[in-house]
N, C-alpha and C positions, 0 to 999 in steps of 0.2 A: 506596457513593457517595451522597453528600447530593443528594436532588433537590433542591434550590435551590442549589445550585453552579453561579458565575455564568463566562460565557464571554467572549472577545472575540472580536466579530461585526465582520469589515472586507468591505466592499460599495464595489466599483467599476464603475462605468458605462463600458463599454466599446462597441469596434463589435466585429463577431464574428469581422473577422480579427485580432484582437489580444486576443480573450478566451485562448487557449490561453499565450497568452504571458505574460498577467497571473497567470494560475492556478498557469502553472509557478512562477514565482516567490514567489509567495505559498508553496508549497510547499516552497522550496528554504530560507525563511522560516523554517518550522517551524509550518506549518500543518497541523494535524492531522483535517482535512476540508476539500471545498468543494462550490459547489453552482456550477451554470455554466446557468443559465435566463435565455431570453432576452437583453438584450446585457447582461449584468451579470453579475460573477463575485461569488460571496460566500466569504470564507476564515473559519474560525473558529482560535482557538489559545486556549489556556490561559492565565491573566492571566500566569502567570510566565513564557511562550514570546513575552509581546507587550513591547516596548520600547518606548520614545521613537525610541531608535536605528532601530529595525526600521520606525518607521514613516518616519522620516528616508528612511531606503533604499528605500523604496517611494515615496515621493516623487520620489526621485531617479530610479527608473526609471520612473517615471509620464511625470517630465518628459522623458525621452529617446524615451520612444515618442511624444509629442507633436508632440517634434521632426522626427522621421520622416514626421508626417502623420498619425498615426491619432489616431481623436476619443476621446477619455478624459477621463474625469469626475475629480470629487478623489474622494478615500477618505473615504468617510463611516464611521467607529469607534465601536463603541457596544456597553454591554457585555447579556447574553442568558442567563436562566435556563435553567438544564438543560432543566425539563420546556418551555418556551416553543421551544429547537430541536429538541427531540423532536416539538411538533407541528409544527412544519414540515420536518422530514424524512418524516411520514405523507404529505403532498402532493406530496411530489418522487423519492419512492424507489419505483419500479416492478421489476416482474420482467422482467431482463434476462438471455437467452441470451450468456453470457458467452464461452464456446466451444462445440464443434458439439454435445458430450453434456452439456453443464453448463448452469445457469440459477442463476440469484443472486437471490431475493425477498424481500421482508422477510414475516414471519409473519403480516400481517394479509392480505394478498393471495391471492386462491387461483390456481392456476393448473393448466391442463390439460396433464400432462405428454407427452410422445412415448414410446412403447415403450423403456426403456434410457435413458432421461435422470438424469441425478445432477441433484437439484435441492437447495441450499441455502439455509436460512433465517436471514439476517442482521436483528439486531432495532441500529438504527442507532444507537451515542451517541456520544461525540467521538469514537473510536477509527478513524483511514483504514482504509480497506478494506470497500466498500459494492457493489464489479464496476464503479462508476459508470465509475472513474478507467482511462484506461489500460494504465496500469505493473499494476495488479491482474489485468486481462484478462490480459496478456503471458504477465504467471506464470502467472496459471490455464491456460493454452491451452499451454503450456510442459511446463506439468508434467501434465497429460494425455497430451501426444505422447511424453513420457521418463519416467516413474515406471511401476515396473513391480512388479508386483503382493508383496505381502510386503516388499517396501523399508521400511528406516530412513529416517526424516524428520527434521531441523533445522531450524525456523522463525526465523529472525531477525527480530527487532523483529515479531511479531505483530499487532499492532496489535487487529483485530476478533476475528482469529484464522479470517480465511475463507481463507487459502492454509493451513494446517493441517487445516481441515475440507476443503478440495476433497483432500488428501493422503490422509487419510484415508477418503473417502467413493471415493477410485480406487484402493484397496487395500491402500495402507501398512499394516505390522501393528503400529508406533510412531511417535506422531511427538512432539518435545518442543520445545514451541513458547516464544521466549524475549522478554520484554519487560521495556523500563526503567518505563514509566509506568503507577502503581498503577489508575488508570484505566482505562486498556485493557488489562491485565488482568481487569479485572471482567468487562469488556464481553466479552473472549472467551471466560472461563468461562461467562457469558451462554449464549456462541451456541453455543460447544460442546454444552452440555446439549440447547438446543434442536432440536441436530443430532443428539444420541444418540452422540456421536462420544467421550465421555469411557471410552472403556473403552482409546481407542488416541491419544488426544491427552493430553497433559498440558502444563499450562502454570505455567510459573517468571518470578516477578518478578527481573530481573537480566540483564548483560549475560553473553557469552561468555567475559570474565573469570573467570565462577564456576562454570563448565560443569568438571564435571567428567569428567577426559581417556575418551574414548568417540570411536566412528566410524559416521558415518553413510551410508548409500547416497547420499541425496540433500540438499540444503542450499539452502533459500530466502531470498532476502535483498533486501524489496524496500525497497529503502531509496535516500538520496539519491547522489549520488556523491563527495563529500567522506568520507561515512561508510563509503563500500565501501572505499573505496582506503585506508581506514585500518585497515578490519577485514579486508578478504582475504588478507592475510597469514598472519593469527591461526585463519585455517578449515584450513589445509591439513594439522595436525594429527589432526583430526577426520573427515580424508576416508580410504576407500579408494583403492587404485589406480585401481580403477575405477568411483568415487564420480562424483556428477554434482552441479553449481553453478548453481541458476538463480538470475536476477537482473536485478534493474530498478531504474527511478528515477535512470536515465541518460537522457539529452537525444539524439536523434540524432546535433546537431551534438557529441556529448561521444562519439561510438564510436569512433571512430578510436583516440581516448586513451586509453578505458576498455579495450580490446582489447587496445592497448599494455601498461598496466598488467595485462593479466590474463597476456600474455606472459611479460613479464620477471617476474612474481611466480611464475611455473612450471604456467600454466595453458595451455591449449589452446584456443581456440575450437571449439563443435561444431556451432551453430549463432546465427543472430539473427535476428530476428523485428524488424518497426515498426506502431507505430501511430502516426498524428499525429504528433508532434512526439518522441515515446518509441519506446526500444528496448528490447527483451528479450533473453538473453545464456542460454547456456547453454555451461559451460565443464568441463572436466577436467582432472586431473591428470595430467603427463606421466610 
């Protein structure tokens, strides 16, 4: 990755009930990080994930939350050197107990562990998945309560590559973690290494189009819900009978649907989990 590989940095001035709303969306966007301090949300994307259009439609929902009554700034855009967001995710990225045995810290932080804690070292670059975000906890705290020791693992869309390293560090004996963007790949071979977790993670640039035919105990996918519903079809394949689906980057108000959908696609619900404004899903095969 070229350290001087430039970003697009969008910052909105928000009040703090309507930060989580701004954030989702930016997300929903195809924003590939965000930072949510104090009443301000900051989204980053890729020059080629940012549009005219994209900022069109942020505008558009800027103005409707407006309308509702909440106080929102304009979208100030501007574009951000790789090594320039790296120093400002040293300032914002703290050791966070993500679930009850897990903790997520970036490598510069030391931290006093608990008897039995699995602690993971995430080193941050554009790649989602830092424990910041909800949909991350979900899975993580997910797949601690149901992954069960020597399990196959599937990672969809990797990103950082931290729900493959927390599979891995709770006992998986493989996990093959799969991403479209050559970028976050790097970043997860990154964090792998720096987990020690390469002897049981491996990571493939490419979608589950090139996966070839295999089945896994378990299958993470935290992705948005436009992309779930187009890809949980194409998993069932790859599951056992009694293969286990966990999965996030659904909206609350989107459960009811995505539940729907995971029925009529021949899944079961086993259980759901919320935080904020996000749910978490864990499903099987009938």
């Amino acid at each position: 990755m070229s350290k001087h590989r430039t970003w697009i940095e969008v910052t909105v001035s928000c009040s703090l009930c309507s930060k989580e709303a701004v954030g989702n969306f930016l997300l929903e966007q195809g924003s590939c990080g965000l930072e949510e301090g104090g009443e301000c949300v900051k989204a980053y994307f890729s020059q080629g994930d940012f549009h005219p259009r994209t900022e069109n439609d942020l505008n558009v929902f800027l103005n409707s939350l407006r309308e509702m009554g909440h106080s929102i700034g304009h979208p100030d855009v501007r574009e951000v050197l790789e090594q320039d967001w790296s120093r400002m995710w040293r300032a914002y990225f703290k050791p966070l107990r993500v679930a009850p045995g897990i903790v997520v810290k970036p490598p510069w932080e030391e931290w006093s562990s608990r008897a039995g804690d699995i602690v993971i070292d995430i080193t941050p670059r554009m790649a989602f998945g830092t424990g910041t975000h909800e949909t991350t906890r979900l899975c993580i705290q997910l797949l601690e309560s149901h992954l069960e020791p020597s399990q196959s693992v599937l990672d969809v869309g990797t990103g950082s590559g931290i729900l493959a390293i927390a599979a891995a560090k709770l006992g998986a004996s493989t996990v093959l973690a799969l991403e479209i963007d050559e970028d976050a790949v790097e970043n997860a071979k990154e964090n792998i290494i720096q987990n020690q977790a390469e002897d049981r993670v491996s990571v493939y640039t490419g979608s589950i189009d090139f996966l070839e035919p295999q089945r896994f105990d378990c299958i993470l996918a935290n992705i948005d819900k436009q992309t779930l519903i187009h890809l949980l079809p194409r998993l069932k394949p790859y599951m056992y009978s009694g293969s286990k689906l966990i999965l996030s980057g659904v909206l609350t108000s989107e459960r009811s649907d995505m539940e729907a959908f995971l029925s009529s696609t021949g899944f079961r619900i086993l259980e759901a989990r919320e935080e904020g404004e996000w749910v978490g899903l864990v499903a099987g095969g009938e």
